[in-house]
C-alpha positions in Angstrom: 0.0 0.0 0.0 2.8 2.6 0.9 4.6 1.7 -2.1 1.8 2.4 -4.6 0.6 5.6 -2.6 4.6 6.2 -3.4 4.6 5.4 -6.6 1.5 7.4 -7.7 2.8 10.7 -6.0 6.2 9.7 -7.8 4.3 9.8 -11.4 2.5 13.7 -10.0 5.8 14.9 -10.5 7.7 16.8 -12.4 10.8 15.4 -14.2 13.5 16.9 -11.7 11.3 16.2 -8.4 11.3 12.8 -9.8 14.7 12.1 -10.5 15.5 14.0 -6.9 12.8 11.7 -5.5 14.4 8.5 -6.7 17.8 9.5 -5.4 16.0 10.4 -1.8 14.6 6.4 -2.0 17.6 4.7 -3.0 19.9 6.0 -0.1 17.5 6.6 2.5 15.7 2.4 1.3 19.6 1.0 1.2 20.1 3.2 4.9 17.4 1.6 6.1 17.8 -2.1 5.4 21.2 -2.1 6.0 20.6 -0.8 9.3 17.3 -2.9 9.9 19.2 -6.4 8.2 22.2 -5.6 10.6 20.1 -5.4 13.7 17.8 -8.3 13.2 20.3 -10.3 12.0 23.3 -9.7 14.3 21.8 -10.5 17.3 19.9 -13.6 16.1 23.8 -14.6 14.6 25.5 -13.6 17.9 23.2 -16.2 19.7 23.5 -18.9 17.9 27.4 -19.0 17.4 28.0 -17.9 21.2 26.0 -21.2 21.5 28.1 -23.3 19.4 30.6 -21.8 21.0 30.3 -22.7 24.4 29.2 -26.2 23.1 32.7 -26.7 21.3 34.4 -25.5 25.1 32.5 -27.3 27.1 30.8 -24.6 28.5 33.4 -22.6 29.4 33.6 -19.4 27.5 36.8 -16.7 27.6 36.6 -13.2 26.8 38.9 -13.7 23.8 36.5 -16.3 22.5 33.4 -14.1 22.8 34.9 -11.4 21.3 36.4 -13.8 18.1 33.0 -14.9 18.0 31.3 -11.1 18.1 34.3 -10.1 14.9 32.7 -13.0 12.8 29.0 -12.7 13.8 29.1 -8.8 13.1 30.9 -9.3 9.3 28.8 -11.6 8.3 25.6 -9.7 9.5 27.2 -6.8 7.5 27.6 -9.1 4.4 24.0 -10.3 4.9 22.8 -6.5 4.9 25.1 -5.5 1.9 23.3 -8.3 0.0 19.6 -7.5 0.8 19.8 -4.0 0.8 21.7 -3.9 -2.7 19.0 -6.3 -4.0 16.4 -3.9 -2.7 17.9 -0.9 -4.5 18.2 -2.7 -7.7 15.2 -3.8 -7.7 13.7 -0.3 -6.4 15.8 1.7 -8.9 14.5 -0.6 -11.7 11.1 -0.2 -11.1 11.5 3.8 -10.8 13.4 4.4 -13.5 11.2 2.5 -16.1 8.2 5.1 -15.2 10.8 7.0 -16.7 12.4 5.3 -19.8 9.4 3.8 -21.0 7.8 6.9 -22.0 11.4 8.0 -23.9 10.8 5.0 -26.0 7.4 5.5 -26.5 8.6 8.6 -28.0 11.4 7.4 -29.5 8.9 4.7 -31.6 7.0 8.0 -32.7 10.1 9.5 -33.7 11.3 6.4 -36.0 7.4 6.8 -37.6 7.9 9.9 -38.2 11.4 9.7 -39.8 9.9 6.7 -42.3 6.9 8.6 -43.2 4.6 7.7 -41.2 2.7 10.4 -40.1 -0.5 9.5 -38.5 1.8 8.0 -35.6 1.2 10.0 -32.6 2.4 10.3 -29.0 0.4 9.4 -25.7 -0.4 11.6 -22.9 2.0 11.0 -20.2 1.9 11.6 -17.1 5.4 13.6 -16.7 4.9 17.4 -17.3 8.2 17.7 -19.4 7.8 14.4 -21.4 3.8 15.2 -21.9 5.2 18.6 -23.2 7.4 17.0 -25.5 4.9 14.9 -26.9 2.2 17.4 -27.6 4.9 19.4 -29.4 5.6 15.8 -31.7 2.0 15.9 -32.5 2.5 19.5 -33.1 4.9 19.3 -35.9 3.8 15.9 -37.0 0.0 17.6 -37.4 1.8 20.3 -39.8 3.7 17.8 -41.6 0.8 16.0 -42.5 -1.5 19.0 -43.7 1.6 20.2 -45.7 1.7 17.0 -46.9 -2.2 16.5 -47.9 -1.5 20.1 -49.6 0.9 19.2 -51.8 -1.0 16.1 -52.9 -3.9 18.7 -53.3 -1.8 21.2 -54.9 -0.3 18.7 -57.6 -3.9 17.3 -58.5 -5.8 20.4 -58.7 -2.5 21.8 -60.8 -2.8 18.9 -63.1 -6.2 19.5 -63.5 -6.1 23.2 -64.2 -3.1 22.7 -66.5 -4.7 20.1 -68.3 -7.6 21.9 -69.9 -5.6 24.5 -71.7 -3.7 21.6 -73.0 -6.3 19.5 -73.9 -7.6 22.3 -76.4 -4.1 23.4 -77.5 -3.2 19.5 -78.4 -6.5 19.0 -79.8 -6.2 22.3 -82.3 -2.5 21.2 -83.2 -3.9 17.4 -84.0 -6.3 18.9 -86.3 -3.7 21.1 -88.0 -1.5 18.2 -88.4 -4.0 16.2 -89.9 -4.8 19.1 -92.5 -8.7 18.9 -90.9 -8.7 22.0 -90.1 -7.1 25.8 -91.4 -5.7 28.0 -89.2 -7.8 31.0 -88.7 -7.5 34.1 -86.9 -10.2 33.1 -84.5 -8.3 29.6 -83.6 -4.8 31.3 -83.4 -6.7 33.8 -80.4 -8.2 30.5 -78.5 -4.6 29.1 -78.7 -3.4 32.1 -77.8 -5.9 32.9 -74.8 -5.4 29.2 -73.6 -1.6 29.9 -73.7 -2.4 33.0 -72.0 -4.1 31.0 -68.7 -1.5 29.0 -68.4 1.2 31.5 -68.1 -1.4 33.6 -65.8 -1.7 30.1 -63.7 2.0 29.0 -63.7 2.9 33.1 -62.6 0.5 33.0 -59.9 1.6 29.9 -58.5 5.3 31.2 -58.3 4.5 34.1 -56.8 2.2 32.3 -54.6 5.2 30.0 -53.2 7.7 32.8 -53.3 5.6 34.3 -50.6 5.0 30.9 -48.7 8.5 30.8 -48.8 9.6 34.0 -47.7 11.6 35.2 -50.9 9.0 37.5 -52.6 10.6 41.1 -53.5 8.9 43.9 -52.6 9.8 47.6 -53.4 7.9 48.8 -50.2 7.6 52.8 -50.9 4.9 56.2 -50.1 2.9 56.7 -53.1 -0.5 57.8 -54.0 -2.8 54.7 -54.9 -5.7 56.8 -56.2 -3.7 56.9 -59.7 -3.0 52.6 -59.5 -7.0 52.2 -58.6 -8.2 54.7 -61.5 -5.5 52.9 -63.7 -7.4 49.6 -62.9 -10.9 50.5 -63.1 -10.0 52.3 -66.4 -8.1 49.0 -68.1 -10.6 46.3 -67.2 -13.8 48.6 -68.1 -12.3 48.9 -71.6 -11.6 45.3 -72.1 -15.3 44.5 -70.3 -17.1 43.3 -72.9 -20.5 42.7 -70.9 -22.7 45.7 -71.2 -25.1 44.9 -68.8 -22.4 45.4 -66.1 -21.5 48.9 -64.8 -18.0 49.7 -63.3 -18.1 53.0 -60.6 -15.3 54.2 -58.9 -15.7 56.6 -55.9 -12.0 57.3 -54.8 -11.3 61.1 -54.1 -8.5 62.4 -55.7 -6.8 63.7 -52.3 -6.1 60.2 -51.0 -3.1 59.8 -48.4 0.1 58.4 -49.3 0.3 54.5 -48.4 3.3 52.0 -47.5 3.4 49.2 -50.1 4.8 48.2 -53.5 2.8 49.7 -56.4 2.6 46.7 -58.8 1.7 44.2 -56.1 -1.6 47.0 -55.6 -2.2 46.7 -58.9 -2.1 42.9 -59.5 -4.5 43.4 -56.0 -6.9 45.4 -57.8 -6.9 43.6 -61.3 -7.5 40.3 -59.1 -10.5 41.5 -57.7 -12.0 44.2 -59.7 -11.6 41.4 -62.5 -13.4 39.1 -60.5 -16.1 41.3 -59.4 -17.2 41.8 -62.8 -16.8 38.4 -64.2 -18.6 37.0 -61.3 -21.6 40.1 -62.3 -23.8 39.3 -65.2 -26.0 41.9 -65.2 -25.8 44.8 -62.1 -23.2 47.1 -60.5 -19.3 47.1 -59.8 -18.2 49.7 -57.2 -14.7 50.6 -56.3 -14.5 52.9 -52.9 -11.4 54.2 -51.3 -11.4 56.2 -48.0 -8.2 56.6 -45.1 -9.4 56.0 -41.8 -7.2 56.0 -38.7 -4.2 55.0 -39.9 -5.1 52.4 -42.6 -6.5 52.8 -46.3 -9.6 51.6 -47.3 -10.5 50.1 -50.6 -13.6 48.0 -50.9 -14.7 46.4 -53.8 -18.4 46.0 -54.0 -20.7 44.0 -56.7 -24.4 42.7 -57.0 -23.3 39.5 -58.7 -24.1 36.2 -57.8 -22.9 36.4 -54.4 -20.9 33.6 -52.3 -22.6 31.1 -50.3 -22.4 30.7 -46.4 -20.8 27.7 -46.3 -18.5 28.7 -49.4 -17.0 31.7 -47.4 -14.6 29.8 -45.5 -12.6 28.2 -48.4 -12.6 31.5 -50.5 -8.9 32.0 -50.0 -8.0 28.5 -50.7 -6.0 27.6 -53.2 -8.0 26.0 -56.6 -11.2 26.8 -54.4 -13.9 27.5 -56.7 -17.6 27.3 -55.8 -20.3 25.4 -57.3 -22.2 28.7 -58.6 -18.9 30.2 -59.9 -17.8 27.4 -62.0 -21.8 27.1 -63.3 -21.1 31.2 -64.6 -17.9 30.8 -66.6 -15.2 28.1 -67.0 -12.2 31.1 -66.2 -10.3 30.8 -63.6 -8.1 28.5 -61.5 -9.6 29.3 -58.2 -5.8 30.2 -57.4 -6.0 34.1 -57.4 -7.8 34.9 -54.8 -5.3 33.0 -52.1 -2.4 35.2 -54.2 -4.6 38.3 -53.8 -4.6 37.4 -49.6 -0.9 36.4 -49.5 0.1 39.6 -51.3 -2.2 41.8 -49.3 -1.0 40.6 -45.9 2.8 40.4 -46.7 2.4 43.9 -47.0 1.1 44.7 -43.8 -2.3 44.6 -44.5 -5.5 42.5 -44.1 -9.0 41.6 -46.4 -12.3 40.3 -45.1 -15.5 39.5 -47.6 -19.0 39.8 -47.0 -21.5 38.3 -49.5 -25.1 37.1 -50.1 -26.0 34.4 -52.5 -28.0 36.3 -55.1 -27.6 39.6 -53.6 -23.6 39.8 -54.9 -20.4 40.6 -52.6 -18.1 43.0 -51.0 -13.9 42.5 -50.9 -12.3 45.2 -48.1 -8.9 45.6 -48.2 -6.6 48.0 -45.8 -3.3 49.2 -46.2 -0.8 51.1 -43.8 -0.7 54.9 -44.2 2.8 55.9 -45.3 3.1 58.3 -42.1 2.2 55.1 -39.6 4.5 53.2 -41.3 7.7 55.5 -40.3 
């Protein structure tokens, strides 16, 4: 009973109280028997040699005698106590030490998993503060190797997938050709060209995508005016918008403060989003508003398209994420620039948040840092 109330306040502890607790066992344990062995034994010894003793003399018994007798009697009680009380220990320190070790190899099991790619291998709770802490900090990294891992499978299908449309239709025109089936008109040189076009647009995006995922993206952070980048914007894609029943306002004041950030990452910013807005807009309103307010720049870009679904909000900035209703309105897109468009706004000290109604059409706000609070 004392040993298990001993041993559960042994696995309460801490690491260090432990290892100080063990040390406090063994030597005050091998104090103990030794001294306990050496009592009980000596004078049960003493007894029966002085017996034999006076036996072998005939009852007479000299001082010498006795005290050759007490020598022997008291070495081998010592050697008795030396024996028990080391067996003790060992066996003590044994059972003490494996509350220790067997969590190490529990971890060092997970560890060797880990290492051979194995990463649904987890470690226990356990009952040691330090070694517990470890382990949580194992499941840590090996719960961020695995989503990196399920990303990069992700990444490489939906890449193979977006890359193999464009190349489906360029093959399929450049069969055709070869087979003389076909001439080569203006209008089939543009579809080649457009569908050349997506894939250069996809494979940039993705660069610059893991540039910034892995630190190494170039920017030429400077204090500029952006109300001349958002009217430059607005201006290009309403002249290339070839739907008419879709209007493009811009209410940006020409006094505007400077901002902190680099000029073409802005601009790709806005042609992401103003791009999508009216792509996504059928028939309705596009409205680009810019305002400071405390020490951020607000640009929101509002449209009464088809709107983003509740459940569809979360995965908006995911990479190849495209929803259901988007992919019924056009076929454009990989679904990749919107997670660019996030990455690029937030590596420049900025944040964006969406609001949207299915039907009713939706609004992308984006802040960035006033040039005179970043200084």
């Amino acid at each position: 009973m004392l040993f298990n109330r001993l041993l559960r306040l042994h696995r309460s502890l801490n690491l260090r109280l432990r290892l100080l607790l063990v040390n406090l066992l063994v030597i005050g344990i091998s104090l103990g028997s030794f001294a306990a062995i050496v009592y009980l034994c000596q004078a049960h010894i003493f007894v029966r040699r002085l017996a034999q003793a006076a036996a072998d003399s005939q009852g007479t018994l000299l001082p010498e005698v006795i005290m050759q007798v007490f020598e022997k009697v008291n070495l081998e009680s010592i050697a008795i106590a030396l024996t028990v009380s080391t067996g003790i220990v060992v066996l003590l320190s044994t059972l003490l030490a494996c509350s220790i070790i067997h969590p190490l190899r529990v971890i060092e099991r997970a560890v060797k998993q880990f290492n051979s790619g194995d990463l649904n291998a987890r470690v226990p709770p356990d009952s040691i503060p330090e070694l517990n802490q470890l382990g949580l900090t194992l499941n840590s990294v090996a719960n961020r190797l695995q989503d990196i891992e399920e990303r990069r499978q992700e990444m490489i299908g939906d890449l193979s997938h977006e890359l193999g449309t464009p190349l489906t239709v360029i093959r399929g025109y450049l069969e055709m050709l070869r087979e003389n089936t076909i001439s080569l008109t203006p209008e089939i040189t543009e579809q080649l060209y457009e569908e050349a076009e997506r894939m250069n647009r996809l494979l940039g995006d993705l660069n610059t995508l893991s540039r910034i995922e892995a630190g190494s993206l170039s920017l030429r952070l400077k204090a500029f005016q952006p109300q001349l980048i958002i009217q430059e914007v607005v201006t290009a894609l309403t002249a290339s918008n070839s739907n008419l029943n879709c209007r493009v306002e811009l209410e940006c004041p020409a006094n505007l403060p400077q901002i902190f950030a680099d000029p073409d990452r802005l601009r790709q910013i806005l042609f992401n989003l103003v791009g999508n807005a009216i792509r996504y807009t059928p028939e309705g309103n596009v409205t680009i508003c810019a305002w400071a307010n405390g020490n951020h720049l607000w640009i929101t870009v509002s449209d009464t398209g088809i709107g983003i679904a509740p459940e569809d909000l979360p995965h908006i900035f995911e990479r190849f994420w495209r929803s259901p209703t988007s992919q019924a309105i056009t076929a454009e897109g990989s679904g990749i620039g919107l997670a660019v468009t996030k990455r690029l706004v937030e590596v420049q000290g900025g944040s964006i948040e969406v609001e949207s109604l299915l039907g009713q059409g939706s609004t992308f706000r984006v802040t960035f840092p006033l040039a005179c609070s970043a200084i």
